[in-house]
Backbone and ligand atoms as CSV (ligand in chain L), in Angstrom:
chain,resi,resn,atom,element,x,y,z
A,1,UNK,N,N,-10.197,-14.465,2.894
A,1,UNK,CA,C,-10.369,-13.075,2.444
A,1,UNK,C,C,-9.411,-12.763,1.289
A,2,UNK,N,N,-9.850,-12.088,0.161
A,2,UNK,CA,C,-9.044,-11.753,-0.771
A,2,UNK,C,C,-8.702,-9.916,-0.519
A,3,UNK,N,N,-7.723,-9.408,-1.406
A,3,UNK,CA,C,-7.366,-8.171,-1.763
A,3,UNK,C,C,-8.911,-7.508,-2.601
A,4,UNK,N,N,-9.585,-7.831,-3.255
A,4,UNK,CA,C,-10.770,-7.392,-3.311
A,4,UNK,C,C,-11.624,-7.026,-2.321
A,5,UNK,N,N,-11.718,-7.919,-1.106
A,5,UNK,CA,C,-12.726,-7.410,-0.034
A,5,UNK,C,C,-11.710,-6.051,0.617
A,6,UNK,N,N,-10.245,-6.312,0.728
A,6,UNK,CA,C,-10.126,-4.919,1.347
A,6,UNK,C,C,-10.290,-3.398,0.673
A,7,UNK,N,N,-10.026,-3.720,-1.115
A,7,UNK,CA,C,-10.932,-2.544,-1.664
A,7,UNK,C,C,-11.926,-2.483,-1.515
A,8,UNK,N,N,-12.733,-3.406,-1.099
A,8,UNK,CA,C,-14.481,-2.699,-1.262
A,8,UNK,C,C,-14.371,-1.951,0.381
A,9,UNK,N,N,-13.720,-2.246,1.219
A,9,UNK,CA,C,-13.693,-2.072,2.627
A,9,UNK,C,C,-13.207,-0.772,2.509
A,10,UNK,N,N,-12.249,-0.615,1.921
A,10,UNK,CA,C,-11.478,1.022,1.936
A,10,UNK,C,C,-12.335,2.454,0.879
A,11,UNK,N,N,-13.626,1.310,0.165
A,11,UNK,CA,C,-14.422,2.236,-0.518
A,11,UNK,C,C,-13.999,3.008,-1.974
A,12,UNK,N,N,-14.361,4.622,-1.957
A,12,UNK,CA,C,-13.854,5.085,-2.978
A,12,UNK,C,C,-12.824,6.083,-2.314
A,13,UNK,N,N,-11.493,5.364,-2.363
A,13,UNK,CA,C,-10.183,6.126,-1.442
A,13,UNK,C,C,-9.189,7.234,-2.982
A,14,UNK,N,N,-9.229,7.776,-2.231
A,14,UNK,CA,C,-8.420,8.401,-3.579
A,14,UNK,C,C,-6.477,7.825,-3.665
A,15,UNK,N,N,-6.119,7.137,-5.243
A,15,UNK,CA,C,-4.851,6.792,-4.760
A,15,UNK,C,C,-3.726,8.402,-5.696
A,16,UNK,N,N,-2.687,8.335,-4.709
A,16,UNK,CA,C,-2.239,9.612,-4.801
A,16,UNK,C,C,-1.135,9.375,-5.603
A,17,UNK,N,N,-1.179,10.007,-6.790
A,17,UNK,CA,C,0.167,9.695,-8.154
A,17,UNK,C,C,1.321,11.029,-8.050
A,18,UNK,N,N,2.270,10.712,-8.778
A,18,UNK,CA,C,3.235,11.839,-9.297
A,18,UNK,C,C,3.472,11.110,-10.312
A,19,UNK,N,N,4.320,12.433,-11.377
A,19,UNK,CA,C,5.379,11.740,-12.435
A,19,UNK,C,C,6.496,11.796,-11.686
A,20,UNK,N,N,7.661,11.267,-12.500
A,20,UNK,CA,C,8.922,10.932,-12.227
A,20,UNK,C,C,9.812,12.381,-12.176
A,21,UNK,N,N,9.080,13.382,-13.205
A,21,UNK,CA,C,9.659,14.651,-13.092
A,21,UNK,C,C,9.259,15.285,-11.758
A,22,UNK,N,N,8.203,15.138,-11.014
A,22,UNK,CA,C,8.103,15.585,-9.369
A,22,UNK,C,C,9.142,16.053,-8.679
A,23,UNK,N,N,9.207,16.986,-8.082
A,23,UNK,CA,C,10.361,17.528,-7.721
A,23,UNK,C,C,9.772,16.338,-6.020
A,24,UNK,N,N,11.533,16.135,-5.549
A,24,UNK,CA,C,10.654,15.058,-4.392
A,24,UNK,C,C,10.335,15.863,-2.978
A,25,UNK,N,N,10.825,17.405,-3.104
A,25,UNK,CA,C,9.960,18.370,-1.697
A,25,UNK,C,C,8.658,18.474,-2.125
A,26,UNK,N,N,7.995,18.026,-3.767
A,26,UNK,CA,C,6.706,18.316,-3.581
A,26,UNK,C,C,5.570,16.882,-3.201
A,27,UNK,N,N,6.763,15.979,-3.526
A,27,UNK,CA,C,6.012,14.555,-3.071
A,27,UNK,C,C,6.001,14.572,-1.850
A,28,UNK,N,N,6.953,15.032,-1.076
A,28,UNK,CA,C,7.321,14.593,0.360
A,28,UNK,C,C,6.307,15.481,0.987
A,29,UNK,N,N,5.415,16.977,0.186
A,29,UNK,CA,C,4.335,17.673,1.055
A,29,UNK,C,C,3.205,17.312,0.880
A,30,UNK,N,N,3.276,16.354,-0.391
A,30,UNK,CA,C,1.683,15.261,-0.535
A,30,UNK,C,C,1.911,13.922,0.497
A,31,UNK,N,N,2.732,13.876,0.726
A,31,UNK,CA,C,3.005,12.360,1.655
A,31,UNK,C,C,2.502,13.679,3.307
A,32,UNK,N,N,3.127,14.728,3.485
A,32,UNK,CA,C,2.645,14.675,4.949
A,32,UNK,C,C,1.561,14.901,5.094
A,33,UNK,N,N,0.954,15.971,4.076
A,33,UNK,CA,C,-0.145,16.594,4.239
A,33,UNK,C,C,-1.251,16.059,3.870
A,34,UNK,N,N,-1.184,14.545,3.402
A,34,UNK,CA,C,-2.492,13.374,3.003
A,34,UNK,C,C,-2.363,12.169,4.177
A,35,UNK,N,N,-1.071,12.526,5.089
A,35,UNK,CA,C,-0.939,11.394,5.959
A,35,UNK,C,C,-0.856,9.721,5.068
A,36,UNK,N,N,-0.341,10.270,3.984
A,36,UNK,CA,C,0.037,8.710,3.358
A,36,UNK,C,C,1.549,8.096,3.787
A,37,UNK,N,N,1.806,7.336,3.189
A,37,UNK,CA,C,3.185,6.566,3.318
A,37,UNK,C,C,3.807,6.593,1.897
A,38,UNK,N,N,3.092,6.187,0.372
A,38,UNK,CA,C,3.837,6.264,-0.542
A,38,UNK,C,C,2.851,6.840,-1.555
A,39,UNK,N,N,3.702,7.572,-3.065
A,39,UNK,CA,C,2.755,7.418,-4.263
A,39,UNK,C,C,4.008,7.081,-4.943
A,40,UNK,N,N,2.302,7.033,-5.676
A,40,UNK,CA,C,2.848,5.639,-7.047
A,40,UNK,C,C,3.065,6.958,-8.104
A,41,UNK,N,N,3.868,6.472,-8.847
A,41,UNK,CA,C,4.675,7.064,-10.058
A,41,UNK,C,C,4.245,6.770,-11.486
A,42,UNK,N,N,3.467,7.527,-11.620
A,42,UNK,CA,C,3.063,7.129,-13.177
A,42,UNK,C,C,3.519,7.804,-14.524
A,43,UNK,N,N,4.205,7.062,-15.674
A,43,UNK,CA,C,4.514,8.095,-16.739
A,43,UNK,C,C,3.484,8.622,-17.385
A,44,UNK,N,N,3.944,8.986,-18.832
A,44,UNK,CA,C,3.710,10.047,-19.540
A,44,UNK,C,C,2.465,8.900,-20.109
A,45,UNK,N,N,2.024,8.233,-20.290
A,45,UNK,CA,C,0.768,6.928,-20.546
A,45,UNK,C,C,-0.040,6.240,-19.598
A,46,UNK,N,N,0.243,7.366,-18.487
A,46,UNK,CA,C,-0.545,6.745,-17.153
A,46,UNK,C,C,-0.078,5.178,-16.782
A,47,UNK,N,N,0.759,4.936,-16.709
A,47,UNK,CA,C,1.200,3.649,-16.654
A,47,UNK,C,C,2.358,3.374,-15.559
A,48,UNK,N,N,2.185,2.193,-14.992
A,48,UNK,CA,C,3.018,2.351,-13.495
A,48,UNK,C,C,4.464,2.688,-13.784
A,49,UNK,N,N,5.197,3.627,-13.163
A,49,UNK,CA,C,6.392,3.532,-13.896
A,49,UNK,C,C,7.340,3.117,-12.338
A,50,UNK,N,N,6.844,3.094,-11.199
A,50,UNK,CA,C,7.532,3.562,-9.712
A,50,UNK,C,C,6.677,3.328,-8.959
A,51,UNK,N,N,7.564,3.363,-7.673
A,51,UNK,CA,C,6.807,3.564,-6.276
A,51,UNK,C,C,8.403,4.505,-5.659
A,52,UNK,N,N,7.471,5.258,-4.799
A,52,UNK,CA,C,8.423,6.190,-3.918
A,52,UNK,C,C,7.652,6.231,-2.192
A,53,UNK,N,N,8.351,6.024,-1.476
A,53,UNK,CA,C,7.766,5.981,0.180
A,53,UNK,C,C,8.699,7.173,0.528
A,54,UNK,N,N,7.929,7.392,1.950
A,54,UNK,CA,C,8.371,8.235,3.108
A,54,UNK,C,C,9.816,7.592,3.376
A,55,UNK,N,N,9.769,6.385,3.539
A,55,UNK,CA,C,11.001,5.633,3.636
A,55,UNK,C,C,12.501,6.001,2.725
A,56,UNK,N,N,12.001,6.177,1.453
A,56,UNK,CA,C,12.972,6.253,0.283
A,56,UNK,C,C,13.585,7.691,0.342
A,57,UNK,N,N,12.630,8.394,0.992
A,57,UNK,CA,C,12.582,10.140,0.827
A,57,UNK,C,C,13.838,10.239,1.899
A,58,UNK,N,N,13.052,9.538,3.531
A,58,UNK,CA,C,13.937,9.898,4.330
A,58,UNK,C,C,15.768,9.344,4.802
A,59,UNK,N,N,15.720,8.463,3.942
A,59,UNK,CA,C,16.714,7.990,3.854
A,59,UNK,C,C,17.146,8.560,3.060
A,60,UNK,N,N,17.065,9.484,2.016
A,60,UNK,CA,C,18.264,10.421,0.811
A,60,UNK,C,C,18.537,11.179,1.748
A,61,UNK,N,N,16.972,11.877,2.504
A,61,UNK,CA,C,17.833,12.828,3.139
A,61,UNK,C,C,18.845,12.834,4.437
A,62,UNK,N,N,19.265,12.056,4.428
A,62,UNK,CA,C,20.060,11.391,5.696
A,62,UNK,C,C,21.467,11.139,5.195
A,63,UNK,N,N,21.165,10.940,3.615
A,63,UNK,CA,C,22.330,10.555,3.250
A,63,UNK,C,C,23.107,11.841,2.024
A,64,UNK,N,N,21.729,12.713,1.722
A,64,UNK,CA,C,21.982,13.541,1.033
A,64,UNK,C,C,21.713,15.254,1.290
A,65,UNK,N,N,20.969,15.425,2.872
A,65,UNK,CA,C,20.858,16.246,3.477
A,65,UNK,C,C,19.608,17.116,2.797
A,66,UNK,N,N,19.661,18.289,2.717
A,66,UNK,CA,C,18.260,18.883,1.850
A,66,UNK,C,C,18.576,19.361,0.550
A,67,UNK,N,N,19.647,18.770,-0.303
A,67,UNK,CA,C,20.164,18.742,-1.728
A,67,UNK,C,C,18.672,17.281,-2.158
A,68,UNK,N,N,18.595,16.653,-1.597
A,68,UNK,CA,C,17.707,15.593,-1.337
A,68,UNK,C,C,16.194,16.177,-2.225
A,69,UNK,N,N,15.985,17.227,-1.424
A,69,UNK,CA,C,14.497,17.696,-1.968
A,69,UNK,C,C,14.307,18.318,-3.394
A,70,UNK,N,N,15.447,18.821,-3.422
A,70,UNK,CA,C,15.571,19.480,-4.724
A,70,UNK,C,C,15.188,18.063,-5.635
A,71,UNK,N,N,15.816,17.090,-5.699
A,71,UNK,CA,C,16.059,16.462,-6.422
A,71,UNK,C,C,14.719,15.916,-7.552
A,72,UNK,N,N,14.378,15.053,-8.120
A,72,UNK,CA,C,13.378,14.931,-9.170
A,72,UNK,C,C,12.909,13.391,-8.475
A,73,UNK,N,N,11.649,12.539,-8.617
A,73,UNK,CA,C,10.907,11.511,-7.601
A,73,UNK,C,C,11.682,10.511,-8.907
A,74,UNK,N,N,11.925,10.568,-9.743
A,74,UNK,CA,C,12.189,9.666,-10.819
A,74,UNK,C,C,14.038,9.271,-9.897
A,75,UNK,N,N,15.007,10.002,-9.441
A,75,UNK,CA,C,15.995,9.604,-8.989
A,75,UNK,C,C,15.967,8.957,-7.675
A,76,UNK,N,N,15.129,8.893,-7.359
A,76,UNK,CA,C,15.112,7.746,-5.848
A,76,UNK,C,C,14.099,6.729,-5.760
A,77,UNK,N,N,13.089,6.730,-7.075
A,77,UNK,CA,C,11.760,5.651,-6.889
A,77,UNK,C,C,12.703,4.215,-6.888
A,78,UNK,N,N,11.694,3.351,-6.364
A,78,UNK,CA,C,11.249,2.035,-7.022
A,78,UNK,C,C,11.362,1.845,-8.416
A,79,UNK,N,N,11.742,0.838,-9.111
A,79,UNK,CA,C,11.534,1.014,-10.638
A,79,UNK,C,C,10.355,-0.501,-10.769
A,80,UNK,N,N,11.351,-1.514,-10.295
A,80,UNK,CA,C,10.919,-2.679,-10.343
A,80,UNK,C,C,9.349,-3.182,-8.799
A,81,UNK,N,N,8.609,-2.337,-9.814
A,81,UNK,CA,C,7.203,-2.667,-8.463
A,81,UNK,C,C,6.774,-3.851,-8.365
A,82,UNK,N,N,6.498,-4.523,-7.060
A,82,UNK,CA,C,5.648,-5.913,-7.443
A,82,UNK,C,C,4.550,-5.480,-6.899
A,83,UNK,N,N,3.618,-6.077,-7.690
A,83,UNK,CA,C,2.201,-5.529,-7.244
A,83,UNK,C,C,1.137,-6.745,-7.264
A,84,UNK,N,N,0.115,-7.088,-6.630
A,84,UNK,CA,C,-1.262,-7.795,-6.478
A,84,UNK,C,C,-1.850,-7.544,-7.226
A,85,UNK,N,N,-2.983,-8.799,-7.543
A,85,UNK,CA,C,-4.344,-8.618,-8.399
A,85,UNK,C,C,-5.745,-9.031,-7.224
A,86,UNK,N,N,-6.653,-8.591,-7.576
A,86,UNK,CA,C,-7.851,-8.417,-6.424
A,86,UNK,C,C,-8.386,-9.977,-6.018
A,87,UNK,N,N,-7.455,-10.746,-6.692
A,87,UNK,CA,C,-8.114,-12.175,-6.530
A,87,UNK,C,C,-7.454,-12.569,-5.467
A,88,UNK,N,N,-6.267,-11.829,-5.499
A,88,UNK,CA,C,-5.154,-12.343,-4.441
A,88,UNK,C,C,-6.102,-12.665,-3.190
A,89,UNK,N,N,-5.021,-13.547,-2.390
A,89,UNK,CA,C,-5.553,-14.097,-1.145
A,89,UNK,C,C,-4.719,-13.037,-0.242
A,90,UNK,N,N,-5.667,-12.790,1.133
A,90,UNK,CA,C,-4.715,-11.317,1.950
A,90,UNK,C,C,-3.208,-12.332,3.057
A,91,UNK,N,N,-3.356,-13.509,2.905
A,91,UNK,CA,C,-2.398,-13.626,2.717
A,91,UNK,C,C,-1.066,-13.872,2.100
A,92,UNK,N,N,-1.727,-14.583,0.783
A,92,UNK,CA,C,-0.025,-14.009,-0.032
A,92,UNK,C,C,0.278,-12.274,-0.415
A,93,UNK,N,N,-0.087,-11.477,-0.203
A,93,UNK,CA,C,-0.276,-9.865,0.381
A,93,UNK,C,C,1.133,-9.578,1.140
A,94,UNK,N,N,0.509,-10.456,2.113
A,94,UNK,CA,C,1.239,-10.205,3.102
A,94,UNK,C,C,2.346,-10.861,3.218
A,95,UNK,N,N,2.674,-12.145,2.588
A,95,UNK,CA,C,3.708,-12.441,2.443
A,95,UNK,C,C,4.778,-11.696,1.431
A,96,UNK,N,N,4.325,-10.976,0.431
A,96,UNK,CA,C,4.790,-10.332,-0.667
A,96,UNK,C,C,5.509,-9.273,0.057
A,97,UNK,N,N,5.081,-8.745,1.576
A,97,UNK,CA,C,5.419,-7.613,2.088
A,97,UNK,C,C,6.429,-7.959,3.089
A,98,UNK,N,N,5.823,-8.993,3.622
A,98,UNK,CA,C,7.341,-8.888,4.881
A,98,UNK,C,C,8.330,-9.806,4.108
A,99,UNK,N,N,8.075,-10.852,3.150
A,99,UNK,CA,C,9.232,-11.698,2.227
A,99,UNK,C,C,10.351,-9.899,1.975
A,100,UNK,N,N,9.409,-9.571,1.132
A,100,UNK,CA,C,10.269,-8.209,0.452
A,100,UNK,C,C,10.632,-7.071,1.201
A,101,UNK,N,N,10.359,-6.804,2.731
A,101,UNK,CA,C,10.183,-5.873,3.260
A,101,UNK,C,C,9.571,-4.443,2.845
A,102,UNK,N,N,8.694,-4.436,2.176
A,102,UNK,CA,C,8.010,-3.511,1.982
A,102,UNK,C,C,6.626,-3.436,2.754
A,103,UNK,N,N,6.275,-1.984,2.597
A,103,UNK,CA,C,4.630,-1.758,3.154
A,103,UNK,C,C,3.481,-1.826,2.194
A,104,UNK,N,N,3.916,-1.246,1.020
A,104,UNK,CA,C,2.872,-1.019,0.065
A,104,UNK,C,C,2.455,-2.241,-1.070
A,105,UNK,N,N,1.139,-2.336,-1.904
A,105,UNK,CA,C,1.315,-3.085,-2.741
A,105,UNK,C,C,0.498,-2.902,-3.790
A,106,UNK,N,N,0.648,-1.938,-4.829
A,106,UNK,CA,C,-0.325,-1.428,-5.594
A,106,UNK,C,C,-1.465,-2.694,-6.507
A,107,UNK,N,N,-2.254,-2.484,-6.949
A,107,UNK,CA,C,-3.339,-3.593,-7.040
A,107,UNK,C,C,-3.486,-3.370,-7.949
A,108,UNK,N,N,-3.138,-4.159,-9.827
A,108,UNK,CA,C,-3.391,-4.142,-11.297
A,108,UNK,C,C,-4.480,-5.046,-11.187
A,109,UNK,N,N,-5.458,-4.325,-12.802
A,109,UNK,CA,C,-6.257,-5.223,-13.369
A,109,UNK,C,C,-5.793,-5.452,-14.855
A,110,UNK,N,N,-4.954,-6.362,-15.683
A,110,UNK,CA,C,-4.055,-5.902,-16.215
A,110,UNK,C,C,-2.582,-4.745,-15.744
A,111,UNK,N,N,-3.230,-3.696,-16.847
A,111,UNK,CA,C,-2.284,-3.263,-17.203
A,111,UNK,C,C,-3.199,-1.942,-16.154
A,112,UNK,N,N,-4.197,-1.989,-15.700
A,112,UNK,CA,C,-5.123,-0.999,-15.221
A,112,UNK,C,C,-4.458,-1.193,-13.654
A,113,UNK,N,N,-4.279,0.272,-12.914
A,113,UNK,CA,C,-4.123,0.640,-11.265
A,113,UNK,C,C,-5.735,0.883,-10.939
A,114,UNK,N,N,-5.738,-0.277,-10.175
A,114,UNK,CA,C,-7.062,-0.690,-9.279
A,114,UNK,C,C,-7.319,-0.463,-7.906
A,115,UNK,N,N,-5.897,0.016,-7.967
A,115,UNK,CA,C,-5.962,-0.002,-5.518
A,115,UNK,C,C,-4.354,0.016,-5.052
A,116,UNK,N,N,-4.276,0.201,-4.295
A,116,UNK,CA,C,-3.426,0.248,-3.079
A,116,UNK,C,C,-3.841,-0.238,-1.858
A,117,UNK,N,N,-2.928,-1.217,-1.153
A,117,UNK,CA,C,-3.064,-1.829,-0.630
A,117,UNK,C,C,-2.083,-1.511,0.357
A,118,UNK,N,N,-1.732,-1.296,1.983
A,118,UNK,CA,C,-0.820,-0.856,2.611
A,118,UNK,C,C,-0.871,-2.191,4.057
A,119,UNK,N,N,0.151,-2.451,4.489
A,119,UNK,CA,C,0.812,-3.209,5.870
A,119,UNK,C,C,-0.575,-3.192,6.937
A,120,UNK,N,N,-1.239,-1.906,7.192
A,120,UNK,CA,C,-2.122,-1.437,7.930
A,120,UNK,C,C,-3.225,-1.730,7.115
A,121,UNK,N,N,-3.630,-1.868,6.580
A,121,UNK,CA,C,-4.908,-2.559,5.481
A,121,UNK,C,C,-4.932,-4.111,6.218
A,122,UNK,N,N,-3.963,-4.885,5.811
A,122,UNK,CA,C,-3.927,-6.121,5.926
A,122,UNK,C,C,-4.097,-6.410,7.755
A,123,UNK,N,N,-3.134,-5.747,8.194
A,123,UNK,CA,C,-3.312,-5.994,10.069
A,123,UNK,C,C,-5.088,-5.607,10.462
A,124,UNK,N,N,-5.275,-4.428,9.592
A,124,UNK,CA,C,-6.962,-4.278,9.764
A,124,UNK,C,C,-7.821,-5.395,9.392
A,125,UNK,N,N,-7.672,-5.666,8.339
A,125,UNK,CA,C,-8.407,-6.994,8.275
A,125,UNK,C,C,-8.306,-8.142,8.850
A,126,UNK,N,N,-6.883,-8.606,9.126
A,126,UNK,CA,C,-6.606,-10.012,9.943
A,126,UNK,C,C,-7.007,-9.433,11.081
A,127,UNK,N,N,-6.945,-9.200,11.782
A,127,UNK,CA,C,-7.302,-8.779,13.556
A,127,UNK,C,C,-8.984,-8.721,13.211
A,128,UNK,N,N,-9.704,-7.995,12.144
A,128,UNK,CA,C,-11.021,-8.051,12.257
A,128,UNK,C,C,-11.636,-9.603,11.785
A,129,UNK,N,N,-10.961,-10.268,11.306
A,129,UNK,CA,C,-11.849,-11.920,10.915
A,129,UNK,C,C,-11.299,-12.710,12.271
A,130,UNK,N,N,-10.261,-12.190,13.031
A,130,UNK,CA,C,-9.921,-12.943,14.044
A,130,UNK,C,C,-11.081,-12.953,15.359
A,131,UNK,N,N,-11.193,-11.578,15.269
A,131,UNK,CA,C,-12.086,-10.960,16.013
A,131,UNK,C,C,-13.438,-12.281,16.079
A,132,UNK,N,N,-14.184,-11.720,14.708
A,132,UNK,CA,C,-15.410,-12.810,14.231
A,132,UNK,C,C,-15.295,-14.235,14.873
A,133,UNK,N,N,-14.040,-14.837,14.346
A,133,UNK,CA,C,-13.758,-16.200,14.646
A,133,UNK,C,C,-13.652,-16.165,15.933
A,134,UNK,N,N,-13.132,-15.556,16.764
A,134,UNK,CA,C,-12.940,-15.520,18.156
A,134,UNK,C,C,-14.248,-15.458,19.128
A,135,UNK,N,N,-15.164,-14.693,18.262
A,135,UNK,CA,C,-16.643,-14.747,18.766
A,135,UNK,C,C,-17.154,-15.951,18.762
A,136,UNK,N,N,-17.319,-16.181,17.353
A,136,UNK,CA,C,-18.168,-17.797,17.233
A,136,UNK,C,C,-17.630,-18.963,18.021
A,137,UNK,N,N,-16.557,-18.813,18.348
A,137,UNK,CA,C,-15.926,-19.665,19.034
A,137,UNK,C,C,-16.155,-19.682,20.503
A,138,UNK,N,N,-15.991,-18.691,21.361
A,138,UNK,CA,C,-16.734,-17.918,22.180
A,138,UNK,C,C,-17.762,-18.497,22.150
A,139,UNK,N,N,-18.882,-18.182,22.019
A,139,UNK,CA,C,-20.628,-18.916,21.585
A,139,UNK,C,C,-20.613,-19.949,21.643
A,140,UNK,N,N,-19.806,-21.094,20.737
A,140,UNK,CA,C,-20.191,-22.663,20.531
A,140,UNK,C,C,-19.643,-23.033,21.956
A,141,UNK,N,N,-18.465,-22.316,22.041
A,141,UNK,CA,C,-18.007,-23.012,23.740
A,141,UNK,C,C,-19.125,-22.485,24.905
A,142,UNK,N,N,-19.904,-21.615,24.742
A,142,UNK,CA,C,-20.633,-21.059,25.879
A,142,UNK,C,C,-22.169,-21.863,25.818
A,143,UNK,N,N,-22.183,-22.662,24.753
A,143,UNK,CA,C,-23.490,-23.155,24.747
A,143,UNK,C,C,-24.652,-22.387,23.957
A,144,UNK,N,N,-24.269,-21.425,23.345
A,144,UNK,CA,C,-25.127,-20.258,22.642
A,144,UNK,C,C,-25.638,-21.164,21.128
A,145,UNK,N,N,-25.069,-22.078,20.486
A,145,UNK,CA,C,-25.385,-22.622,19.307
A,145,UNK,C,C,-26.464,-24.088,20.127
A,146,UNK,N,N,-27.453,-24.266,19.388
A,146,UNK,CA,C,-28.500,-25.541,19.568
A,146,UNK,C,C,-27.521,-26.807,19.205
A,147,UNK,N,N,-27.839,-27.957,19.561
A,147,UNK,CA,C,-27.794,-29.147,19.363
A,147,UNK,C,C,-26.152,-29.699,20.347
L,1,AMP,P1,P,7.920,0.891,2.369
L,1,AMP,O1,O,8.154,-0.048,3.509
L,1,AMP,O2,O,6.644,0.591,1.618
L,1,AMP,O3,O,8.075,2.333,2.763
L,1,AMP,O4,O,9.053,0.591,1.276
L,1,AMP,C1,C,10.358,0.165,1.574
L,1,AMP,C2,C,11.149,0.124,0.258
L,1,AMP,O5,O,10.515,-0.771,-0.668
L,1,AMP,C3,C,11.248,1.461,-0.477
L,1,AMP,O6,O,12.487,1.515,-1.158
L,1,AMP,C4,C,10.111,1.422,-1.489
L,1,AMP,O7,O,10.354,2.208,-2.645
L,1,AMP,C5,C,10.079,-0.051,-1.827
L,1,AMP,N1,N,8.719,-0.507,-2.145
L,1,AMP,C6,C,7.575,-0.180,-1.508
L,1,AMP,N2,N,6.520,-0.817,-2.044
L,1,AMP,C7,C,7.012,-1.593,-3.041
L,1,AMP,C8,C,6.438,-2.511,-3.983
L,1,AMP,N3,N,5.133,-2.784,-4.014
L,1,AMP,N4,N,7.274,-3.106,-4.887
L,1,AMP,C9,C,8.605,-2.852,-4.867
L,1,AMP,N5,N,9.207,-2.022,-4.010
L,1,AMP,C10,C,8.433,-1.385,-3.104
């Protein structure tokens, strides 16, 4: 399975941006109120500039209390994103994520944002081809296949 089949699987999903000027109480009310985990940060050329998570948010404020929210999404992002291409295999994905400990993995075609890709994407898909395989396997041992 590649990172392509899980975009066609996730359909037409909407992926959720800010700029870097975002104040981060207004990212942090698009993160609860879309039930996401991160957006991606794009500058002034639509162009990846960041990633910012629930993670990044809640850890300022832990360390910076609610001076935290005030603050702008450009002072706590990601700068350096690594991101997938749709050819990818879903498991180097996934290695990209627990190697790096991250959840997210935004998806270029070029220089073009093609997808998002999240921890829960990938467990959805591996558990569902396991599933399949677990069937057919199932069957050939039960005598269900001829010869
Ligand atoms: P997450 O587990 O996705 O909430 O992210 C954990 C940390 O990794 C946070 O500091 C994120 O900003 C960062 N992060 C998340 N996704 C990526 C990515 N694709 N590339 C680089 N850093 C990331």
């Amino acid at each position: 399975m590649k990172i392509k089949d899980i975009l066609e699987q996730q359909g037409k999903r909407e992926i959720f941006k800010v700029t870097p000027d975002t104040a981060v109480k207004d990212g942090l009310e698009i993160i609860m109120k879309k039930h996401i985990g991160a957006l991606l940060v794009m500058d002034e050329n639509d162009k990846l500039a960041g990633i910012i998570t629930e993670r990044d948010i809640l850890w300022r404020i832990y360390k910076d209390g609610e001076d935290a929210l005030h603050k702008k999404v450009d002072d706590y992002m990601t700068r350096n994103v690594i991101v997938g291409i749709p050819d990818d295999d879903i498991e180097t994905a996934e290695q990209f994520m627990t190697v790096n400990r991250f959840r997210h993995l935004p998806i270029m075609e070029g220089e073009k944002l093609v997808g998002l890709i999240s921890i829960g994407d990938i467990v959805k898909s591996m558990a569902g081809s396991l599933k399949v395989q677990n069937r057919y396997l199932r069957d050939y041992i039960t005598g269900k296949y001829p010869g």
